[in-house]
N, C-alpha and C positions, 0 to 999 in steps of 0.2 A: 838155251842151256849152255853154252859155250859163250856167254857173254858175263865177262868175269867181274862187269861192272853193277852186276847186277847180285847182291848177297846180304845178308840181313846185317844191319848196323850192329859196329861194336858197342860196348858198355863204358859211359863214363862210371858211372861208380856198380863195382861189381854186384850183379843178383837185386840192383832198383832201379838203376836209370839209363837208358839208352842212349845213345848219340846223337841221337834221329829220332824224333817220333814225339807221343803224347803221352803223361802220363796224369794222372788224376789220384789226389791225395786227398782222402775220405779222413773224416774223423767227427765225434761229434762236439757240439760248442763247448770248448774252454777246457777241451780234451788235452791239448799240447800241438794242433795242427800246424801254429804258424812259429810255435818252437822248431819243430822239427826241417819246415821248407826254410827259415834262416840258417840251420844245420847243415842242412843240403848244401845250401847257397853257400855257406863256409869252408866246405869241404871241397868242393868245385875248383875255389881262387887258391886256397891255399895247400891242395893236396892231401889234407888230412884225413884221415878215416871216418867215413860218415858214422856216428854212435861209437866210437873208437873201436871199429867192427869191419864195415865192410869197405875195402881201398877202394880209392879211386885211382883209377888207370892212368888219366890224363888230366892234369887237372886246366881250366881254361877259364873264361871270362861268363860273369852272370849280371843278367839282369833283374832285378828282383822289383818286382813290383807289389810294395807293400802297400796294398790298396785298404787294408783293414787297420794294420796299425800304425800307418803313415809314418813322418819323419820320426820323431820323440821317443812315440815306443817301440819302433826298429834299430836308433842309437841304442837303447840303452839293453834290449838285444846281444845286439852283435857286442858291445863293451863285455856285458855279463860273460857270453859265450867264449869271448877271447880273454877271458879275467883282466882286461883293461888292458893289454898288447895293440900295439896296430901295426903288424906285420904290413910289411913293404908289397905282399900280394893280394892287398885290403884294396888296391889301386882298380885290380879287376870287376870288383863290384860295384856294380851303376845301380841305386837306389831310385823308385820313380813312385812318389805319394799319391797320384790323382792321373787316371783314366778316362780326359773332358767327357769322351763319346763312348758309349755303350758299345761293343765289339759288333755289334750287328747293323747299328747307325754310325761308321765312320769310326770307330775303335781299334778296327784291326788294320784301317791304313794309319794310324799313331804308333801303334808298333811297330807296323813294316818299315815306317818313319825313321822311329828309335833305332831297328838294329840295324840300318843304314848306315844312318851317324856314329854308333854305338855297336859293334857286333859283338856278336856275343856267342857261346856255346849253351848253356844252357839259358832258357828265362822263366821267369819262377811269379805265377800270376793267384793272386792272395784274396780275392778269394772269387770263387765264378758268379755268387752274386753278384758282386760287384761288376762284372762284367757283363750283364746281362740287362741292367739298369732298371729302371722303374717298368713292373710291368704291364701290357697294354690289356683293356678290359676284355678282350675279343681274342686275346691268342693264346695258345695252345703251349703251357707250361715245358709239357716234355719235349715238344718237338724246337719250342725257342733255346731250351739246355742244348739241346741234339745240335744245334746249327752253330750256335755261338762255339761250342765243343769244338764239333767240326773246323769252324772258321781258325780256330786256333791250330788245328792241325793243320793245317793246310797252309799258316805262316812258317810252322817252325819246320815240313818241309822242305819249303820253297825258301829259307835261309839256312838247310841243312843241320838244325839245331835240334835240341831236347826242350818242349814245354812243357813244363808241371801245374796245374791246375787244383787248386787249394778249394775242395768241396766239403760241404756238410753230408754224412750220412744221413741216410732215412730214418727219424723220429722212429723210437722203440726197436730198431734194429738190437737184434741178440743171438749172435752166435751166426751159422751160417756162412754162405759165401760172399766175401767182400765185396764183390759185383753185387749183388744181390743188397746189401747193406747199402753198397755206395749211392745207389740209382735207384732199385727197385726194380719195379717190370717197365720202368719207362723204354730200355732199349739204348740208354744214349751214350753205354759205354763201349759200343761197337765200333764207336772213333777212338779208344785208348789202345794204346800199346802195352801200357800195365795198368793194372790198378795197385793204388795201396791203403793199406786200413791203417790205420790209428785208432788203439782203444785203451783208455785208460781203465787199467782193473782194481784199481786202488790209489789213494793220495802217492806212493813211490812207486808203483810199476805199471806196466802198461804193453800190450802185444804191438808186434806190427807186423800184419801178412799181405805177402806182395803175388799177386797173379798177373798172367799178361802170356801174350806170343812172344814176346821178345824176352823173357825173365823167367828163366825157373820159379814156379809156387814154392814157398818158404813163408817159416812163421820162425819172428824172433821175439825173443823175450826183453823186456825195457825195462829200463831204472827211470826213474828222473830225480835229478838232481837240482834242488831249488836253492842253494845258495849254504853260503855267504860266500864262498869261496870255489865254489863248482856248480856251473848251472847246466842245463839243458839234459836230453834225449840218450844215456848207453844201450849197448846193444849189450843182455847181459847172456845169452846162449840162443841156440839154433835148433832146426828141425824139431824133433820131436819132444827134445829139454823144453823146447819152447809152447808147447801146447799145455794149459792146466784148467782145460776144460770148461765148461758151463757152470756148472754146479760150484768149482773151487771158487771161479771170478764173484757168482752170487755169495759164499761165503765170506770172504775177502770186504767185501763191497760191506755185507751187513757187521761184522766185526767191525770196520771202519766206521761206522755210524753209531751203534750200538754199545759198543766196547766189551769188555768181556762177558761170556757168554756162555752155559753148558750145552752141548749137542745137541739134546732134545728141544731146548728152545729155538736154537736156530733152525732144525727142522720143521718143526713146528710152524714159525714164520716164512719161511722160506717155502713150505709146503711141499718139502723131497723127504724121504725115507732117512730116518736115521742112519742106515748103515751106509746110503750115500755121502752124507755129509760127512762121518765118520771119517769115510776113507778120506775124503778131502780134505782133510783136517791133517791126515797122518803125510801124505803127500805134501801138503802147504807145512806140516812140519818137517819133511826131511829137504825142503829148498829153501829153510832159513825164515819162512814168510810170517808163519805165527808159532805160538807157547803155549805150550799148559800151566798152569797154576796149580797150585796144591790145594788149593778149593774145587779144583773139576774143571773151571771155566779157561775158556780159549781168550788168548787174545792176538792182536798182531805185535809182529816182534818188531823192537824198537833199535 
């Protein structure tokens, strides 16, 4: 108790990422997961505000291992993300395309390798498939996640860094707790220090809720921004602005597909009570999100 070396790590960037520790960035395919971990990675070198939202404290040197969209489409990334800038603390981020060895077959002394030569504060690993490599016919799914997990903690540790680990959620995940999402009952985020979700609830917006020991639980609300002239991940409100429920995000979702539409049909489809969608509709219309018509039908606001 009197050993003062001894105290929970501070935060590189406020309310997501630790100093110290693991964290796991859940999201599903083509959700915006490896937008956001380039985000990260940006915010880090250059001090920015991750989502022009939450500061970063200290900003320090990252290693990004774009193991999913290798050289070409992590360029053109990071250009988009910095509208074509190359800030002079662009120097801090060490880009690495290819992972020869699976983390559990000689992968994780490549890394320990890397931040040797290369140190770094944060390192940001794209995706855990990829780290886990071709799997063997005899082993045990969850328990090979759990160890390779593990083994990364236990680099960034033992180089006193933050590792983010770029996962897919659990197929049909809806709603829920984002451990739960992230993993399922496998168990394997008992090696995370936070988890974070990534959920796109529409072509423009999208949650991100963050749990963990080290991280206040928070839910914020996202934009995303796809161009020509501003790309990537805002953070557009907090706490409880930031929750719009089950039902809103299935409304949202079928608008987007559908196009305009009167209550009862989306009810109807969607299989919930009128007067739920209803409210959802009145709610998704005082946050700017959709419109009524003078025909009755809903649609999303443009």
């Amino acid at each position: 108790m009197s050993d003062e070396t001894i105290a929970i790590p501070e935060l590189t960037i406020e309310g997501l990422l630790p100093k110290c520790g693991l964290v796991l960035l859940g999201g599903r395919p083509k959700d915006g997961k490896s937008w956001a971990a380039c985000q990260m990675a940006l915010s880090v070198v250059t001090g920015d505000a991750f989502g022009g939202w939450l500061k970063v404290r200290e900003p320090g040197r990252v290693q990004l291992w774009a193991l999913e969209d290798q050289f070409a489409i992590t360029k053109d990334k990071v250009s988009k993300l910095l509208r074509g800038s190359r800030p002079d603390a662009l120097a801090d981020l060490r880009v690495f395309q290819e992972l020869q060895q699976p983390i559990l077959r000689g992968g994780d002394q490549i890394i320990r390798a890397a931040l040797k030569e290369h140190p770094a504060e944060v390192i940001i690993l794209d995706s855990l498939f990829k780290l886990t490599g071709a799997q063997q016919p005899t082993s045990d799914i969850s328990q090979r996640d759990y160890d390779v997990i593990d083994r990364v903690r236990r680099i960034a540790i033992e180089h006193n860094c933050a590792a983010v680990v770029v996962m897919h959620t659990k197929k049909g995940s809806r709603g829920g707790s984002p451990i739960e999402n992230v993993i399922g009952t496998s168990g394997i985020t008992a090696a995370a220090d936070a988890v974070i979700e990534l959920k796109r609830t529409s072509i423009r917006d999208g949650k991100l809720t963050v749990v963990g020991r080290l991280v206040p639980q928070e839910d914020y609300e996202l934009a995303w921004h796809g161009g020509p002239d501003d790309w990537g991940w805002t953070i557009e409100s907090t706490g409880d602005d930031a929750s719009i429920g089950e039902t809103s995000q299935e409304v949202l979702a079928y608008l987007q597909a559908q196009g305009p539409t009167k209550p009862a049909t989306i009810a109807s489809a969607l299989r919930r009570t009128f007067g739920s969608v209803w409210q959802s509709l009145l709610r998704l219309e005082n946050r700017g999100k959709v419109i009524r018509g003078r025909d009755k039908k809903w649609e999303i606001a443009r």
